[in-house]
Each structure stands twice: as structure tokens, then as C-alpha cells.
VOBA-1610 file (N, C-alpha, C; in pm, whole numbers, padded with zeros to 5 digits, always signed):
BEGIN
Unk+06421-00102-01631Unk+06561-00103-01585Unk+06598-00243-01540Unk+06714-00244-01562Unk+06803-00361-01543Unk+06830-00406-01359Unk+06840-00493-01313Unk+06917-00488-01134Unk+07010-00585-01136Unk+07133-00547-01177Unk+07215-00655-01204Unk+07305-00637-01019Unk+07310-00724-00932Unk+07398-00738-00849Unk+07554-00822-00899Unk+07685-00742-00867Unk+07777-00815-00854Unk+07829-00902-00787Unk+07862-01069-00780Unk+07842-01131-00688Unk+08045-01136-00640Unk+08101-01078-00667Unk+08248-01107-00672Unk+08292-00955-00626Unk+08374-00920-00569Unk+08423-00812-00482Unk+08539-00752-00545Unk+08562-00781-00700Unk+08685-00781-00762Unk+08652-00641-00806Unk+08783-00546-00739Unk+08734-00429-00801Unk+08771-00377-00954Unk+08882-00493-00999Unk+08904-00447-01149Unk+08776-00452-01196Unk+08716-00608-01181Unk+08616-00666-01272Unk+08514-00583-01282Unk+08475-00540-01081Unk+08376-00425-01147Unk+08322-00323-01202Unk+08497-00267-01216Unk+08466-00133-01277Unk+08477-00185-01400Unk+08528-00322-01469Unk+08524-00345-01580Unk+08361-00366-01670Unk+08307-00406-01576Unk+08163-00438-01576Unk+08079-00309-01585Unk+08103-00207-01531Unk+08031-00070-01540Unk+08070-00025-01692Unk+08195-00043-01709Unk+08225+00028-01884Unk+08192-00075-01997Unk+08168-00193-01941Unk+08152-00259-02077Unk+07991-00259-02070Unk+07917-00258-01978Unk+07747-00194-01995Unk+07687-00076-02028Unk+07812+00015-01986Unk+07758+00155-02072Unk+07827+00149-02202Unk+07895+00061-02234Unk+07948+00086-02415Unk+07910-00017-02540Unk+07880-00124-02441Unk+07839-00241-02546Unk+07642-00293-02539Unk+07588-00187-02442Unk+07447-00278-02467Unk+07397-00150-02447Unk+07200-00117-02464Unk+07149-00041-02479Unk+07044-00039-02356Unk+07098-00124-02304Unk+06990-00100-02149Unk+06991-00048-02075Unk+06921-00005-01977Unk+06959+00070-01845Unk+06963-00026-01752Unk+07029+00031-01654Unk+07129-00065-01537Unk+07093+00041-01393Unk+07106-00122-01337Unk+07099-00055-01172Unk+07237-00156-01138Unk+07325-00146-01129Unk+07453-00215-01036Unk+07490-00180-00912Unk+07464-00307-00846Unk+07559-00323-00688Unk+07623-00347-00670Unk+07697-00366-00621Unk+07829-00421-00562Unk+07877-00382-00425Unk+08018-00451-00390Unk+08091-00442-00311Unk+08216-00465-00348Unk+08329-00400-00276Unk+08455-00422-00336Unk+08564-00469-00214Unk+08671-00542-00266Unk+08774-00527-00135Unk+08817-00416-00133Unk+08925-00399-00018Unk+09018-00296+00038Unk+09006-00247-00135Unk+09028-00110-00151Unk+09120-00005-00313Unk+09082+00104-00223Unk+09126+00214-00284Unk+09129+00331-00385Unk+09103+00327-00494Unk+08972+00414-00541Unk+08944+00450-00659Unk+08983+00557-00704Unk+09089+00605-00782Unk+09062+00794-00816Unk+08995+00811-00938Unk+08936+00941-00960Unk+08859+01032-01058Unk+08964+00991-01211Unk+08933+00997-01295Unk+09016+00959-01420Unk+09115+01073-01435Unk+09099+01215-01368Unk+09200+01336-01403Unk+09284+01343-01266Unk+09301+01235-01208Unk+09358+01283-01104Unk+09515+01173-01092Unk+09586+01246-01047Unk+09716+01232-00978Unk+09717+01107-00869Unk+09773+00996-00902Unk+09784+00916-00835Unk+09821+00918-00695Unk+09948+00910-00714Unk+10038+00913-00584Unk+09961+01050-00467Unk+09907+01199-00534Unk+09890+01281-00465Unk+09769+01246-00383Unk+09692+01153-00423Unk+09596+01138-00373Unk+09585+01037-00240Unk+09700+00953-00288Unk+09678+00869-00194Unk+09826+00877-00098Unk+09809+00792+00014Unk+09931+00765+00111Unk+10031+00647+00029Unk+10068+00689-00044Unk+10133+00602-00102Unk+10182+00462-00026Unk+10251+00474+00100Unk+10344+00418+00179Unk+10223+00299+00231Unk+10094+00403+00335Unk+10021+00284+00366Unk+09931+00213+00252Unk+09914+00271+00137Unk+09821+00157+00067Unk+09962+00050-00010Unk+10071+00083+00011Unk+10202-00011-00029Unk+10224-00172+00053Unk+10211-00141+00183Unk+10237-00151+00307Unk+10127-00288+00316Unk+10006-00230+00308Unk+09841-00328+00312Unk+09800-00351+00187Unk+09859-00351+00081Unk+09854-00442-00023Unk+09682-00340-00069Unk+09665-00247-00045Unk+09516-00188-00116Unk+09549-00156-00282Unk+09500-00186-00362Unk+09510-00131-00485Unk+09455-00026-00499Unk+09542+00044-00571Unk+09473+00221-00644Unk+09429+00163-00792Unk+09322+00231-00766Unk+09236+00220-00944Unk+09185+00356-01034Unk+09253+00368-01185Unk+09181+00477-01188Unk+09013+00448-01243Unk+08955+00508-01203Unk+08774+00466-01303Unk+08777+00562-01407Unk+08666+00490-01443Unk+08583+00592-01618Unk+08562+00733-01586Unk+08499+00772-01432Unk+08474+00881-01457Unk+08543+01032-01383Unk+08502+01131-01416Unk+08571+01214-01307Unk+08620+01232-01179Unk+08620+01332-01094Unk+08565+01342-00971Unk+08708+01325-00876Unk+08671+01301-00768Unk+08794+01270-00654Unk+08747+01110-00574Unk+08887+01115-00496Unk+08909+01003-00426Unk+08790+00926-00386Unk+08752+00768-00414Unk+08720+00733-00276Unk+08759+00608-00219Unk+08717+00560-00092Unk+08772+00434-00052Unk+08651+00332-00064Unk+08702+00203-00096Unk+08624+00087-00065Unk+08635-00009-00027Unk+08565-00060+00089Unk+08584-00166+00110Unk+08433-00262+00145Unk+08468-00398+00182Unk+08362-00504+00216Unk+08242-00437+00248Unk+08264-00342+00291Unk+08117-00258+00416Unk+08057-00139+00353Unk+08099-00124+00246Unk+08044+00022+00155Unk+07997-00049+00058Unk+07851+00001+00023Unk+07786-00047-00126Unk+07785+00007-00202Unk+07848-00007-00310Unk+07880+00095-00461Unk+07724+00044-00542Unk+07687+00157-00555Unk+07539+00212-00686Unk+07614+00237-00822Unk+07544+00188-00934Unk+07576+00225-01037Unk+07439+00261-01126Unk+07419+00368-01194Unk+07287+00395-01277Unk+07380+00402-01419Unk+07288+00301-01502Unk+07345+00369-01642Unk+07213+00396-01740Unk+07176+00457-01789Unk+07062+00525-01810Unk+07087+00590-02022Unk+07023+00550-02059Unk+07031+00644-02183Unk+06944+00786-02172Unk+06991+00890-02233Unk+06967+01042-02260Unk+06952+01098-02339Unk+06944+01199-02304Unk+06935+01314-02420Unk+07032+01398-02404Unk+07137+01414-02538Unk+07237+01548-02509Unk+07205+01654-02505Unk+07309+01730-02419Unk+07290+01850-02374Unk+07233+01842-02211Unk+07200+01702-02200Unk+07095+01693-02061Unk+07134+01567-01935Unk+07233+01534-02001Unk+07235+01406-01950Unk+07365+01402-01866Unk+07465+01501-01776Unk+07509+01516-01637Unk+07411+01594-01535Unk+07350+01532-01430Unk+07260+01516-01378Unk+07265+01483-01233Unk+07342+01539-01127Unk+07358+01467-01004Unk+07230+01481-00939Unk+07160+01541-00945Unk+06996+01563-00880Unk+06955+01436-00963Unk+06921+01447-01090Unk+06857+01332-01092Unk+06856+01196-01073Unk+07003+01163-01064Unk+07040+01034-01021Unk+07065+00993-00915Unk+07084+01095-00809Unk+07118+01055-00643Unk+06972+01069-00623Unk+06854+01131-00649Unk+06743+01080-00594Unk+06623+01020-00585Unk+06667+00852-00631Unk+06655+00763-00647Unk+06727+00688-00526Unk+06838+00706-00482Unk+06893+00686-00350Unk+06806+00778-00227Unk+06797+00847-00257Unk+06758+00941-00127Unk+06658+00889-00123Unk+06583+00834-00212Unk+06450+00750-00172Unk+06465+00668-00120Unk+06552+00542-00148Unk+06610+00466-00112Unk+06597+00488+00046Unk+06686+00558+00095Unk+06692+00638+00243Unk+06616+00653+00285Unk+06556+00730+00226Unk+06408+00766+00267Unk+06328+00638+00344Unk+06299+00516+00276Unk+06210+00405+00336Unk+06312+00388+00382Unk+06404+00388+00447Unk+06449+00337+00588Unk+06448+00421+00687Unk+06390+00590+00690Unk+06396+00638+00804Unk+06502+00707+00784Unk+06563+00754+00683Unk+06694+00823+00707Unk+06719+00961+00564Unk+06659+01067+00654Unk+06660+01177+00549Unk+06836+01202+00472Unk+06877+01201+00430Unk+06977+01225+00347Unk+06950+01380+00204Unk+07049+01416+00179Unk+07065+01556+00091Unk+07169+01525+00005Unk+07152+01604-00092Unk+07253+01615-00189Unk+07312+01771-00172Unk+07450+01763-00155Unk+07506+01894-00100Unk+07618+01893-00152Unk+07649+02098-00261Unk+07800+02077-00304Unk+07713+01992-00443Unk+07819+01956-00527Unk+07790+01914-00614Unk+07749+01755-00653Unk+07802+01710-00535Unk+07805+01526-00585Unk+07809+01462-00459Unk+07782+01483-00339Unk+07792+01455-00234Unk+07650+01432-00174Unk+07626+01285-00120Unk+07546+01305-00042Unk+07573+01246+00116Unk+07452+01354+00205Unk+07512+01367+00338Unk+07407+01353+00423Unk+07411+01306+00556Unk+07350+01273+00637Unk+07382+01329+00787Unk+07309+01448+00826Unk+07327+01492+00937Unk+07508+01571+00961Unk+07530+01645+00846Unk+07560+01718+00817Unk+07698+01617+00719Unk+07677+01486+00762Unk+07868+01416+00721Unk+07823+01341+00566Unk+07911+01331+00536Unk+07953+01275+00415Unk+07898+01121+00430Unk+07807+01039+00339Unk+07792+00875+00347Unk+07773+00857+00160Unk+07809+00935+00102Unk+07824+00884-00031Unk+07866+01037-00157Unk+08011+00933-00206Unk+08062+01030-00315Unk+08027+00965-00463Unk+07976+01074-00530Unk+07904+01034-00662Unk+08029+01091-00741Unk+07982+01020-00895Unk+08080+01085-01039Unk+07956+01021-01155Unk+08000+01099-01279Unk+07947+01049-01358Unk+08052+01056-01546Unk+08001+00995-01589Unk+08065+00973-01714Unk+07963+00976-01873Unk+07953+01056-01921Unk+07902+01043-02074Unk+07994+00949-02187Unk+07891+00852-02249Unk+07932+00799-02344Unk+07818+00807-02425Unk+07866+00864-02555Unk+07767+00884-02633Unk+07637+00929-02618Unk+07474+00892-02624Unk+07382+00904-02563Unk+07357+00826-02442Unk+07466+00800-02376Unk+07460+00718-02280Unk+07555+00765-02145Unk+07464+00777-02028Unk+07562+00845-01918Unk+07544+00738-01775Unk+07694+00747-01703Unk+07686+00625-01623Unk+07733+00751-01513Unk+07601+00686-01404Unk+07665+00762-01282Unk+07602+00636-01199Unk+07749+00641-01059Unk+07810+00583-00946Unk+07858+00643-00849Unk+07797+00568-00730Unk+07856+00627-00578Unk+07859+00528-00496Unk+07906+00550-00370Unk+07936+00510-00270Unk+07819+00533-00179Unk+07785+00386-00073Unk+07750+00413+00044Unk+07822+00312+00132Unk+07874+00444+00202Unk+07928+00422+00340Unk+07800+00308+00472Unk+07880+00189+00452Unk+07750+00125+00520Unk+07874+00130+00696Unk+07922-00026+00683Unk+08000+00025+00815Unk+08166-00005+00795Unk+08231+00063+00651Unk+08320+00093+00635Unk+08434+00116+00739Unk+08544+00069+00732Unk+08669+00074+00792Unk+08704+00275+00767Unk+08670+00307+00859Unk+08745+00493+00819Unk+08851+00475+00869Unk+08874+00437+00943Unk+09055+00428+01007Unk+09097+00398+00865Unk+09061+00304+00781Unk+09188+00261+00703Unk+09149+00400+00546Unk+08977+00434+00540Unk+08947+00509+00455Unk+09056+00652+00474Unk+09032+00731+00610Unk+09172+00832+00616Unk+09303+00771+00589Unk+09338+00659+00650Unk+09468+00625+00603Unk+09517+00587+00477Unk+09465+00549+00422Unk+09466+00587+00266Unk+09498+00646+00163Unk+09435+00756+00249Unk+09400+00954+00141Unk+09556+01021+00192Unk+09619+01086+00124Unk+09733+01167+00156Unk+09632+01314+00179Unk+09702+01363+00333Unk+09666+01427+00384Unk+09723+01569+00283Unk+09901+01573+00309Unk+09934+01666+00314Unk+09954+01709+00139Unk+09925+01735+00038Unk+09977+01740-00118Unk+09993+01843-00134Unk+10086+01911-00032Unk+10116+02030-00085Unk+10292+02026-00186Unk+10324+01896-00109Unk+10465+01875-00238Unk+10421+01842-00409Unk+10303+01820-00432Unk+10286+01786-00598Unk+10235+01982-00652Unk+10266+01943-00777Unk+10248+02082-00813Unk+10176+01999-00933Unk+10110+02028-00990Unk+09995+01919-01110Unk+09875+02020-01126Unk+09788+01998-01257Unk+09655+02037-01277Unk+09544+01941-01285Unk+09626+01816-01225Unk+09519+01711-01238Unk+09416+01762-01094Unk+09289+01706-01131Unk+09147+01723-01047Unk+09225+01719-00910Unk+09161+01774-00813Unk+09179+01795-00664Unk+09049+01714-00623Unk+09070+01629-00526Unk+08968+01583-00390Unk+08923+01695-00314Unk+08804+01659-00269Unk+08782+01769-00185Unk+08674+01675-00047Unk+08820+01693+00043Unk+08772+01585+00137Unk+08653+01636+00236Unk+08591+01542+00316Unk+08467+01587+00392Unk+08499+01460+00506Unk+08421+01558+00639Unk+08401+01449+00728Unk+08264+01311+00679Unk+08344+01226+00714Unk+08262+01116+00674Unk+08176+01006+00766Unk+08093+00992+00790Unk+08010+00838+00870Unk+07977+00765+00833Unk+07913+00619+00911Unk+07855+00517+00851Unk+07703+00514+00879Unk+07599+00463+00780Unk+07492+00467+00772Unk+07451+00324+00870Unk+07520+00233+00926Unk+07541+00144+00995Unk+07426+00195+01183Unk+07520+00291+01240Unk+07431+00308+01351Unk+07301+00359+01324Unk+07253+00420+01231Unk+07144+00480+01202Unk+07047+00351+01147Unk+07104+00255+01115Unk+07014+00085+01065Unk+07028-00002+01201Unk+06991+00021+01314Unk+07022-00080+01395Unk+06907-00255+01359Unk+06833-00252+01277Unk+06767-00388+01237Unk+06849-00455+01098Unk+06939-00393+01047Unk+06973-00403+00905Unk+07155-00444+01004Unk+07152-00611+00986Unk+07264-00642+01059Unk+07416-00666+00983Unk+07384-00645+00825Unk+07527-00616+00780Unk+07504-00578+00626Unk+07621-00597+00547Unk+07576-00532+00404Unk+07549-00595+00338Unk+07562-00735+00343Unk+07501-00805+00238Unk+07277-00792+00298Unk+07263-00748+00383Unk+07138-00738+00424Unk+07118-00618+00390Unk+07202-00506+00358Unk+07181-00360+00327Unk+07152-00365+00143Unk+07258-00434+00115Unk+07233-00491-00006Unk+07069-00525-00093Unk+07064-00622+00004Unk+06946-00672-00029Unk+06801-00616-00012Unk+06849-00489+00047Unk+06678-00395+00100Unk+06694-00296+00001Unk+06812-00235-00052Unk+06828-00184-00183Unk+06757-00240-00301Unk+06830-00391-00313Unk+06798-00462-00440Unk+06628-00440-00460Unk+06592-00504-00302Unk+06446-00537-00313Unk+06330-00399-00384Unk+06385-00270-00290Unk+06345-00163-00298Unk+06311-00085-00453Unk+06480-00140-00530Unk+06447-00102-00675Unk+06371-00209-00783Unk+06359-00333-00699Unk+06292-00433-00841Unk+06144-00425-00793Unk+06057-00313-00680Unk+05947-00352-00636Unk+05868-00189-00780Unk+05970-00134-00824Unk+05969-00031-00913Unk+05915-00103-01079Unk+05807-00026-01126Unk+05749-00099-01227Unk+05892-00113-01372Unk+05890-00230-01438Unk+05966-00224-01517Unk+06110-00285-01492Unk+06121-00288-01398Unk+06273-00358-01328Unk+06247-00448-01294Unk+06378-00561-01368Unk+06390-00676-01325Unk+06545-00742-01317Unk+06567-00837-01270Unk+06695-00904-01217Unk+06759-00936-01372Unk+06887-00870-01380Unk+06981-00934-01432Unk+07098-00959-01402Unk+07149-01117-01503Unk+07263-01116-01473Unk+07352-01171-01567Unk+07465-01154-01575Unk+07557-01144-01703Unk+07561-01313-01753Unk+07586-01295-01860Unk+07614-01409-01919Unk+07798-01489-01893Unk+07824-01627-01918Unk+07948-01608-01976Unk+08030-01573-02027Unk+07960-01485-02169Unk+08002-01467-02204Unk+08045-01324-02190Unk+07961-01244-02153Unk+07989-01090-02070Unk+08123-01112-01973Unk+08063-01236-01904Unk+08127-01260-01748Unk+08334-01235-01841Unk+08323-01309-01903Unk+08486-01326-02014Unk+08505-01200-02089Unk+08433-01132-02148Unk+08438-00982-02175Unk+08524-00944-02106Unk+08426-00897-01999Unk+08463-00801-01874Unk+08580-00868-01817Unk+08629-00970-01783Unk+08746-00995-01737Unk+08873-00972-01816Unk+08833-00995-01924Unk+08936-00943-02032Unk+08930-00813-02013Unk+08881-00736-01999Unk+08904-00558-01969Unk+08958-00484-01884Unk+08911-00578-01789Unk+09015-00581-01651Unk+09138-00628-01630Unk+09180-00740-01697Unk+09309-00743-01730Unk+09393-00627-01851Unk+09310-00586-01928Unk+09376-00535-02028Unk+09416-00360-01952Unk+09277-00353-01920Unk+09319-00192-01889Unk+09284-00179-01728Unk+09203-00205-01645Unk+09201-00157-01495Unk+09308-00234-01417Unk+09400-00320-01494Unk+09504-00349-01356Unk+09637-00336-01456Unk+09657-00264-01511Unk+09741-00221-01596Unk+09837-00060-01553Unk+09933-00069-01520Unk+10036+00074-01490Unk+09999+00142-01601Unk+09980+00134-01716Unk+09937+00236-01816Unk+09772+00326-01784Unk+09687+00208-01758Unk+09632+00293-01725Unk+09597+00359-01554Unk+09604+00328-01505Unk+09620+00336-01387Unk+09747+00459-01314Unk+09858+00479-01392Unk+09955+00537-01357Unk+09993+00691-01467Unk+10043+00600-01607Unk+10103+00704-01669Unk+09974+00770-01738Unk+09867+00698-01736Unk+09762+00753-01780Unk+09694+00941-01736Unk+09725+00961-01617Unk+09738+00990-01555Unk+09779+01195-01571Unk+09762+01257-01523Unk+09863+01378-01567Unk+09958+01435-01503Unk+10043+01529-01613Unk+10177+01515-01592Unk+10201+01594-01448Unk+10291+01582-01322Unk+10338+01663-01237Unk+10432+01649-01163Unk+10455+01757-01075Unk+10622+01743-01024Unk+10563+01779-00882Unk+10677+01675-00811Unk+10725+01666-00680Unk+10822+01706-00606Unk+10801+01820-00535Unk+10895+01899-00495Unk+10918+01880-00346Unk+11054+01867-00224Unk+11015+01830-00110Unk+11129+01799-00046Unk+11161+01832+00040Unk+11315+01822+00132Unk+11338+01690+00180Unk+11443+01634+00126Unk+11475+01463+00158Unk+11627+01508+00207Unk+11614+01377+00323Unk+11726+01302+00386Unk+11810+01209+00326Unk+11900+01186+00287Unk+12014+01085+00235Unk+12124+01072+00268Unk+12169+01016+00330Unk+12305+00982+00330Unk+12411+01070+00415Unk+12294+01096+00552Unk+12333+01231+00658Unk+12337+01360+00562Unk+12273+01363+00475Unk+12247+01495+00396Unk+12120+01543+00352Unk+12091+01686+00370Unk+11963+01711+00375Unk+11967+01816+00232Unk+11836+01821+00172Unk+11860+01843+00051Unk+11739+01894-00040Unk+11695+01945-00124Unk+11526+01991-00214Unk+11536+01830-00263Unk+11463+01783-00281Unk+11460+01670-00406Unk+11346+01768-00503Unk+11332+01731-00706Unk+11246+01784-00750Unk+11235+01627-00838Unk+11144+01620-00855Unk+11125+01515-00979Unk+10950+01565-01050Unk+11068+01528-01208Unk+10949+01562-01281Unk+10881+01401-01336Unk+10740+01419-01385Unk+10712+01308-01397Unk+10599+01305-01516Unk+10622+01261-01591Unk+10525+01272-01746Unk+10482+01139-01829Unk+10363+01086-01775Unk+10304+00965-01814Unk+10356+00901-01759Unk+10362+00920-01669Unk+10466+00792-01497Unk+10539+00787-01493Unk+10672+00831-01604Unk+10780+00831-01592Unk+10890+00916-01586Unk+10940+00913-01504Unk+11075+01002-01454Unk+11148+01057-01526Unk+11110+01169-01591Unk+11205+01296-01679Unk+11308+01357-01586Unk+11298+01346-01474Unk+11421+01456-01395Unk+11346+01421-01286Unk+11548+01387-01220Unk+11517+01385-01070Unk+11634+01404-01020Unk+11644+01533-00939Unk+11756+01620-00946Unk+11736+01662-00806Unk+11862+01698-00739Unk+11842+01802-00585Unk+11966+01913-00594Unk+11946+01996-00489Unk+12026+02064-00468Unk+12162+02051-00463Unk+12221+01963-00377Unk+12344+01930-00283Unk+12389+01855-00441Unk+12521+01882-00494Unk+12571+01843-00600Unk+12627+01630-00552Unk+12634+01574-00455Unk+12642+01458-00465Unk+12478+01398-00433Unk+12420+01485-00393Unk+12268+01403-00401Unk+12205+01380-00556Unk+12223+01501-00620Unk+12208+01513-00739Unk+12244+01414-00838Unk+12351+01343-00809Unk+12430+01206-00899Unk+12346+01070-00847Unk+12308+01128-00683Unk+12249+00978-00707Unk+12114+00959-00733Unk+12059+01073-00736Unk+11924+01108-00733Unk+11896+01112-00932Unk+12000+01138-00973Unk+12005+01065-01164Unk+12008+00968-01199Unk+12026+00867-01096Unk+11975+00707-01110Unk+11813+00683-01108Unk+11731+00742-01085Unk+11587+00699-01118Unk+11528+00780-01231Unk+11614+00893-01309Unk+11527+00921-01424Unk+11526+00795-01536Unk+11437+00818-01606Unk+11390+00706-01728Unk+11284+00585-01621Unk+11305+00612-01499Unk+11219+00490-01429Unk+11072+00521-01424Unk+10976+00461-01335Unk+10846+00465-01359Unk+10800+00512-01205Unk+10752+00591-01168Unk+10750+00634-01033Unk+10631+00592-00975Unk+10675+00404-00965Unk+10636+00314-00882Unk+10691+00276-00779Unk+10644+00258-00674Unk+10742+00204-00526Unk+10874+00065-00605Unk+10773-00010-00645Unk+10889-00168-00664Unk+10985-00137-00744Unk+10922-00037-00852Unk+11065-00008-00974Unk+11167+00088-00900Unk+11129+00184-00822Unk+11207+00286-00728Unk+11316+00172-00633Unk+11212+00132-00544Unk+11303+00040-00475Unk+11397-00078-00556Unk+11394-00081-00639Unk+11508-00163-00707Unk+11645-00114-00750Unk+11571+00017-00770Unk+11699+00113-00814Unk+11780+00160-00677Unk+11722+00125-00551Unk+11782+00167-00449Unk+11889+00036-00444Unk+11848-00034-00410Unk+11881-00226-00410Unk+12038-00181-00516Unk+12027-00205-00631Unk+12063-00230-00723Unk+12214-00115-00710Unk+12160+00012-00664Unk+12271+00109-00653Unk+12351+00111-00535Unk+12269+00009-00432Unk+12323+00055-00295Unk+12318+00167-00275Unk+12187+00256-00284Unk+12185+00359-00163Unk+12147+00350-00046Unk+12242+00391+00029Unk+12220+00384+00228Unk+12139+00462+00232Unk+12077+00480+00335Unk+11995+00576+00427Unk+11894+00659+00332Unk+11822+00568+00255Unk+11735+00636+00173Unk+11593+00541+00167Unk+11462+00564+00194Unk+11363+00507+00197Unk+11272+00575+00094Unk+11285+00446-00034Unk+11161+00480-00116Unk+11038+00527-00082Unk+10969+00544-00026Unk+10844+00620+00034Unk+10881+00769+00074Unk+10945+00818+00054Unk+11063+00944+00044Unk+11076+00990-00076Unk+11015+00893-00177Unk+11011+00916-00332Unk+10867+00994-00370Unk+10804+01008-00314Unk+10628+01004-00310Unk+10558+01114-00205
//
């Protein structure tokens, strides 16, 4: 096996870097990383429902969708993202036992029993410190998770939209859990790039593993991928599946249903009850049910007493 560490925190690049190793080479991979402030969602899931739209607007966090299934998670500086990419055998090769425990070993030499609980979750003293997914490509399957080292949760809940009971959609559901950091439980292990590195060490002391690291020419690949498709509204947004937002809005001292439908990100119908909300609320169909494109159409129409985040 491969131990490639990511030395750059770019979360396009790295998820660009996970798909162009499970599709263009035949090796197996151990990837680390770290990422700034995002949201990642599951590839079947509903953007906006997932997240707080307003505060990841607000703090500049990017939403990303990834390669593989699954639900929400957050990342930042203090959480170390695992990546296994492994060749298989079909019929055999989604596997959360076999790939989270290799981590739990991990855990293990530090003193810290950890479980795999539920389907993709692993937990520590009953809480949540890492959400797994995985992805098949061909004879080739990539599974990735999270560890919660000493992650920001204030900003990880603030993030996640609590309430989604206004989307009506069949895209994948989150299924949230109380969460901790593996941080107080390491009191000798003084930050993550040192958590990092007892990982790294741990898997290259394993027969057969050794350090890699990308070429230039990978390095230009993968950035090209990340520009093309992980920071892209297509995929990221309309990619996405189709659903409607249903939900009582304020305008213009008038109270009112708003419904908007929404199909590959963009605004098929957006209609309310109250017959003058309704006219102005027909100014954002054909738009893209993004905050900046929304808010322009507010700008642009002069609507009073209406706050795009009211859109979401």
C-alpha cells in the first residue's frame, strides 16, 4: 500500500485527488489529509437541506458534493480525513468492517477502544468521532472518513440544518449523532499535525507500505478536476436531486405559504398563496437557487422586507 499524505488543506483538490487515484492508477492508497472550514455532502443528497444555508453563507464555508454516498460531514483544520482505496473483488467489495478496522487499530495503539456502530459510524464511548462512505469504481472501491481530532463543533452544528422538515425530496437523509473530539482522550498528542503523524507512522511500520507522493504532473491533473467539477454549481448544486420547499414567509407586512420547486438547481416554480406575493415571488423562477443569484433578483426588483435566507 501506498501512504500518500496531503500537504495542502484544499478541499476541492482533495477530493479531487481521492477520484483521480481510484480511476486513473492501480494502486492501493492510504490518504491523509486535512481540510479548511466545508461541508461535505453524500453525492444523493440535497444541498441546501442539509446544510444552514445562511451560516455557511455568512463564514464563507464551502459545501462540496463528494464521490461517494452517505450524509453530511464537517471539516475543518482539526479533523483528519482517512482515505483507503484498495482493489477487489465484485460482489465483495462495500465493506465498512473491513475498512474502519484498520483505524480501530489505529486507536487501539493509542489506548482508545473505539467501535463500529449502525452502519458507517465509528464511536467512542458511546459519541460519534468518525463518519465513513464508500464508493465502487469498477474493481476498485474507495472508502473515507473522518476523525474528529479537536474540531470546531460549535461551527460543525452550525453548519448542519437542524430543522428539514420544509424540503420534501428523496435525496439521502443524514442521520445526525452526538459527536466528540478524540483530542481529550490524547493528552501527549499536542495537535493534528502530530495526530497526523502517529497515524502516518503507524501505517508505514505495516509490511509493504511505503510513502508516496504525487508527481507534477498528478499534482496538475488533480487541479484541473477540481476546477472542472468539485467547485463547479453543476456539480455541486444542480447535480443534485430534484425537491421542493415548502414554508411560511414574511414579505412586505404579508404573511404567506411560499412553495418552490427546484429541478437540477433551478427554479421551475415559485409561487405563494396571497395573489400579490405570488407576482413577486415569479421573479425567481428560471433562477438557480443560489443565495448571490436570489439576492440579485431581490436588488434588481426592489423587494422590501424580504431576506434571501428566507429562500432556503
Amino acid at each position: 500500500m501506498n501512504c500518500l499524505t496531503l500537504p495542502a488543506n484544499d478541499p476541492f483538490f482533495n477530493l479531487g485527488a481521492e477520484e483521480y487515484l481510484l480511476k486513473n492508477s492501480s494502486r492501493e492508497f492510504l490518504i491523509l489529509y486535512t481540510n479548511s472550514p466545508s461541508v461535505i455532502i453524500g453525492k444523493h443528497q440535497c444541498l441546501h437541506r442539509e446544510t444552514d444555508t445562511e451560516y455557511v453563507t455568512l463564514n464563507n464555508i464551502p459545501v462540496i458534493r463528494r464521490l461517494s454516498g452517505g450524509g453530511t460531514v464537517f471539516h475543518d483544520g482539526n479533523n483528519l480525513n482517512f482515505t483507503f482505496i484498495r482493489n477487489s473483488e465484485p460482489g465483495r467489495q462495500v465493506d465498512f468492517q473491513k475498512h474502519t478496522a484498520p483505524v480501530i487499530g489505529f486507536l487501539a495503539s493509542l489506548g482508545i477502544e473505539a467501535r463500529l456502530e449502525g452502519k458507517n459510524d465509528l464511536k467512542v464511548n458511546g459519541l460519534k468521532i468518525s463518519g465513513n462512505a464508500e464508493h465502487v469504481h469498477r474493481n476498485r472501491v474507495l472508502h473515507h472518513g473522518t476523525l474528529l481530532f479537536d474540531s470546531d463543533l460549535g461551527a460543525l452544528r452550525a453548519s448542519l440544518r437542524r430543522d428539514t422538515s420544509a424540503y420534501i425530496t428523496r435525496a439521502v437523509n443524514s442521520n445526525p449523532s452526538s459527536v466528540a473530539n478524540l483530542k481529550p482522550l490524547l493528552p501527549a498528542i499536542e495537535n493534528i499535525s502530530g495526530f497526523r503523524k502517529r497515524m502516518e507512522d503507524y501505517f508505514l511500520n505495516f509490511p509493504g507500505t511505503e510513502k508516496y507522493f504525487l508527481t507534477d504532473t498528478e499534482t496538475a491533473i488533480i487541479e484541473a478536476l477540481a476546477n472542472t467539477k468539485y467547485r463547479t454549481w453543476e456539480w455541486n448544486y444542480a447535480y443534485g436531486p430534484d425537491y421542493q420547499l415548502i414554508k411560511q414567509i414574511d414579505c412586505q407586512s404579508l404573511r404567506s405559504q411560499l412553495r418552490i420547486e427546484i429541478k437540477q438547481g433551478i427554479i421551475t416554480e415559485c409561487s405563494a398563496e396571497d395573489s400579490e406575493l405570488k407576482k413577486i415571488f415569479s421573479k425567481f423562477t428560471g433562477r438557480k437557487h443560489i443565495v448571490n443569484e436570489l439576492a440579485e433578483v431581490i436588488e434588481k426588483e426592489n423587494i422590501k422586507g424580504l431576506s434571501v435566507f428566507s429562500l432556503f
